[in-house]
Structures are given as C-alpha cells and as structure tokens.
Residue, then its C-alpha position, 0 to 999 in steps of 0.5 A: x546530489x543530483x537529486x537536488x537539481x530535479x523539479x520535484x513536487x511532495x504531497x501528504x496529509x496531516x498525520x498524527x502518530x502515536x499511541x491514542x491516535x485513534x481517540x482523536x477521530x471525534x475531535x478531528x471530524x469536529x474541526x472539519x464541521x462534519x455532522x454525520x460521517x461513513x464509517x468504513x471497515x470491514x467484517x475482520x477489522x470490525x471485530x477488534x474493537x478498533x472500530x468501536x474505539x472510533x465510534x466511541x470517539x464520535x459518540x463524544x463529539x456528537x458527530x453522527x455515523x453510520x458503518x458500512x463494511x461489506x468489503x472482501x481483501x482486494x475490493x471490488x468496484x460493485x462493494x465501493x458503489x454500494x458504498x457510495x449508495x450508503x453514503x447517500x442515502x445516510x444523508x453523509x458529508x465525511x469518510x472515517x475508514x478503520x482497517x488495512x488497504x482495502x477499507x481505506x481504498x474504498x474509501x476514497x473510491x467512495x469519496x471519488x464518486x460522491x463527489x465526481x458522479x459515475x462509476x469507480x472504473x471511470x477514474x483508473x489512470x493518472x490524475x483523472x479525479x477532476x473533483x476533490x473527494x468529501x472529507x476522509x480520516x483514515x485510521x490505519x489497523x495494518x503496518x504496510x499498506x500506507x493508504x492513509x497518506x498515498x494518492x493511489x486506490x486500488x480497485x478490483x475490476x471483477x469483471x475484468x479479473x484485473x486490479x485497476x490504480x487511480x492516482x490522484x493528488x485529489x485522493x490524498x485523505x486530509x488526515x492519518x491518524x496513525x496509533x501503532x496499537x491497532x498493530x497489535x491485532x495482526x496475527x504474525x503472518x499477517x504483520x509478515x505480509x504487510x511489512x514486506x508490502x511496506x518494504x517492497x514500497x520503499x525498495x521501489x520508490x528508491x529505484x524508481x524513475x519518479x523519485x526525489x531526495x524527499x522520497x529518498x530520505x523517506x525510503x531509506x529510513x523504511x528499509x533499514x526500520x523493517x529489516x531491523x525490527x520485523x522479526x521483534x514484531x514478529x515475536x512480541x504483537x506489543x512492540x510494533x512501533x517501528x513497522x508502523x512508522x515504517x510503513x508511514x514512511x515507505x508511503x510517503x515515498x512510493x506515494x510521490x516516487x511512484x513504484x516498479x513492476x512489482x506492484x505492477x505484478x502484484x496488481x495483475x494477481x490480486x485481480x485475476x486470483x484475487x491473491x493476497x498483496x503482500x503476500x504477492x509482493x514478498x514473493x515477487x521481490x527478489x525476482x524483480x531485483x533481480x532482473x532490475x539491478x543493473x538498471x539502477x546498480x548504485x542505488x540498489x547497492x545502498x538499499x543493500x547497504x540498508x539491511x546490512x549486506x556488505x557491499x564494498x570491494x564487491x562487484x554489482x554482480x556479487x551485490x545483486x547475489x547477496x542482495x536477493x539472497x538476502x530478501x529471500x532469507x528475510x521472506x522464508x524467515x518471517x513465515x512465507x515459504x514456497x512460490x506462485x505455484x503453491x498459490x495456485x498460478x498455472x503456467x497457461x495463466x502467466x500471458x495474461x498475467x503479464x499483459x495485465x501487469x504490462x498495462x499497469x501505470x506502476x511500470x511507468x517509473x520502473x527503472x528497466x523497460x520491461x517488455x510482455x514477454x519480460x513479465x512472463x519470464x519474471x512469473x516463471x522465475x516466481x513459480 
C-alpha cells in the first residue's frame, strides 16, 4: 500500500498488439503526415520478410522509404551517425525501425540527432534530449528487448569500449506496433536469450528504488508469462504470444522503474567485448539476486512467489536459495549453460568491467549500494 502514497509519473507510447500489426505501418505513418520515412533494420532482420511486410505496407499508402540498415548487435555510435547522414540526405521526416534493440536504439539515436544537432554521445545521462526526436514506429521482431515503448537507448561507444544510456521521455516512439508473428523468426536460442533479457527487465523494475504500484502490476504480470510459457515457445516457434506480451510489459515496467546492476553489468560487457545482452543478463541474474535479496527481502519473495517457488513458512535466507536455484534451473533449461568464462572474460578484465558498470545511471535505483569492488566480486561470482 504504500506504493500508492508515492509521486510517481508513467510514460508509454500508443501500442497495438496483435496478429497484423505489422501492416498498420502504412496507415499509421499516413496519420502522422509523414511523406517519406527511414526504414531502419538491420542485415539478419531484413532477411525475414518482416522488413518487406513493412515496405509493403507504405508502398500502399503512397509514404515514400528508403532503408538503412548498416547496424551490428550492440550498435555503435559511428553506424547511428551514418544513419543520421541517410536520414538527411533522403530528404526524411519520419523513423519506421523493424527488428530487436538494436535497429530500434538506432533509431531513436537517429531521431535525437536529427533533431538535436551533435553527435549521439553528447546526450548519455538523464534527460539530456532537450528536442523531441522526428516521428518513430517501432516494429518489434524480438520478445525481450522492449525498446519499442522504453525511454532508454543504448549505444556502443566503440572507442571508449563502453555501452553508453540515454534516458529521455523525449525518446519514447509515438508508437509500437507489437505482431507477436515476427517471433516466429527466432531461433531458440535467440528466444531464450531475449526472454530472459525480458524477465531480468521485470525482476529489476520489481526491486528497484524507482518503482511504482503502475510498474508493479506490469512487472508481476512479466514474470509470471515468462516463466510459464518460455519453454512452450521454446518448443512450438508458432506460439509465442505470451513472451511477446511479456516483454511488452516487462517494458512498460523497467521503462518508468528503471533497473539494477545487472543491466548495469550487462552494459559494461556488451561495450567492452561486444557480448550479447541477453545473453549477458540470463547470466548475471541469479548472481546479482544474490547478492541484492536482503535489500528488498518482501518483494523479492513475491517475485519468488511468481515463478512458482514456495515461499511460506521459510526464512528469506531459505528463499533466496531457492529463488537463484531456480533462475538458474530456468537459464541451463532453455539452452544457456557455462558462465562469463566461457564467453571469454578474463579476470584481469573484471576492474574495468566493474568501474564501467559502476558508472552506469542503472545502478542509480538498484536497491543495495554496491561499491567498484562489489561489482567485481559479482563478476567473479559469474565466471
């Protein structure tokens, strides 16, 4: 209850969510007035037809598009200027992005810059978009990323080895259009991976300082959809509806609660060895929940409660076990095995990982101070 006696403000886009989403695109870029839009994707997405769905659809409403898609997972700054080069050269005044985080992030790294003037690195931080970006439609193809309805762009500074965050209400796309369909195009790591970006999304939106009894609601219903239904979608590429709406609502969540450490963590591999998010979230969760439960001991027992790990008459110490035992089982189950190791961290790599993550605004709303030498202990924990 006392969530309710907090000021709290909730942002989102307009979304639709259903099967033919995707064939709205044309309509809606018509109601905003847009005459010619920058399709951006990216080379995997563009070779599913998704991307063609999308031209397809503006070709119907006589909205003029030109695609750029010269975009690598964790995007870096260069491609989004390159972008922005494209944008003004094709005589642009909309966004279409098709595809997972990183088309969609580029995007509005895109939009910031057509409309802002500078370079994509000037705006990292909180709230440093002075000017609303152009139009932008986003067209998720990944259940996990949530970028469609977030106030948050990740961006690789490659010459700084470090993912970088902009958070702005000023980024959030107009709108989503959210066709659980394109799930259907993800291999089953790849759906493993994103979920469990998704369900890290929720875990910490949950337990951050940041959040809400909005956020909560969104959250909640995140966890219990993933941990329900990820080994269905695992097992039938057809049926992935409640992932998709998952990471719809996990969104929702972290994008007004903010998220912890392990994003924060995450953020610092991505940019320094260029490792895949998801990938690096579903690894470092159980670690972090860990360490966090005593910080948020009653909500971590609910999201317990939430993927079916039984919780009364224990201890919280009893609770934590089980909890992390059970995120693990849910990680090794679907596919991702072995630690940071195998994927190539080194020890003598952990100090800079750890300062690079301890300057990361996620760990802002993290709910236990955590200090540069806690981050490292987390990364060895991970190995």
């Amino acid at each position: 209850m006392e969530r309710y006696d907090e000021l709290r403000r909730f942002v989102m886009p307009e979304v639709v969510f259903g099967p033919g989403a995707v064939d709205l695109v044309g309509s809606c870029t018509a109601n905003l007035g847009l005459n010619r839009v920058l399709l951006v994707t990216d080379p995997g997405v563009l070779s599913t037809g998704w991307v063609r769905r999308a031209w397809e659809s503006l070709d119907r409403e006589g909205v003029e598009w030109r695609i750029f898609s010269d975009i690598t997972s964790n995007p870096r700054s260069a491609q989004i200027m390159k972008g922005v080069d494209s944008y003004i050269e094709g005589e642009c005044d909309g966004l279409v992005a098709v595809g997972g985080g990183s088309p969609m992030d580029s995007a509005k790294g895109i939009g910031i810059v057509v409309s802002n003037g500078g370079h994509i690195l000037d705006f990292k931080g909180i709230d440093k978009v002075a000017v609303p970006m152009p139009p932008l439609i986003c067209i998720p193809t990944t259940g996990g990323s949530s970028a469609d309805v977030s106030q948050f762009a990740i961006v690789n500074d490659e010459n700084g080895g470090v993912k970088v965050a902009i958070i702005s209400k000023a980024i959030i796309p107009d709108m989503a259009l959210v066709d659980y369909h394109t799930l259907s195009t993800m291999d089953g790591y790849l759906t493993a991976c994103t979920a469990l970006d998704a369900l890290t999304h929720a875990f910490e939106a949950y337990v951050s300082t940041g959040s809400s009894a909005i956020s909560d609601l969104y959250a909640l219903s995140a966890v219990e959809l993933i941990s329900q239904n990820l080994f269905k979608a695992l097992e039938d590429d057809s049926d992935r509806r409640e992932i998709m709406m998952a990471s719809l609502e996990a969104g929702l969540a972290f994008s007004n609660a903010s998220l912890g450490a392990v994003h924060a963590m995450a953020h610092a591999l991505g940019g320094y060895l260029d490792l895949p998010h998801g990938e690096c979230n579903a690894l470092l969760l159980p670690t972090v929940v860990d360490r966090n439960f005593h910080g948020a001991p009653s909500r971590y027992r609910e999201l317990a409660r939430r993927i079916s790990v039984p919780v009364d008459g224990l201890s919280d110490d009893e609770v934590r076990g089980r909890l992390v035992r059970a995120i693990n089982g849910l990680r090794e189950s679907s596919g991702i095995s072995g630690g940071l190791r195998a994927r190539g961290v080194t020890e003598d790599q952990i100090p800079l990982l750890a300062s690079h993550a301890f300057d990361d605004p996620c760990m802002v709303t993290n709910p236990v101070r955590l200090e540069r030498e806690d981050l490292e202990d987390l990364y060895v924990r991970a190995l």
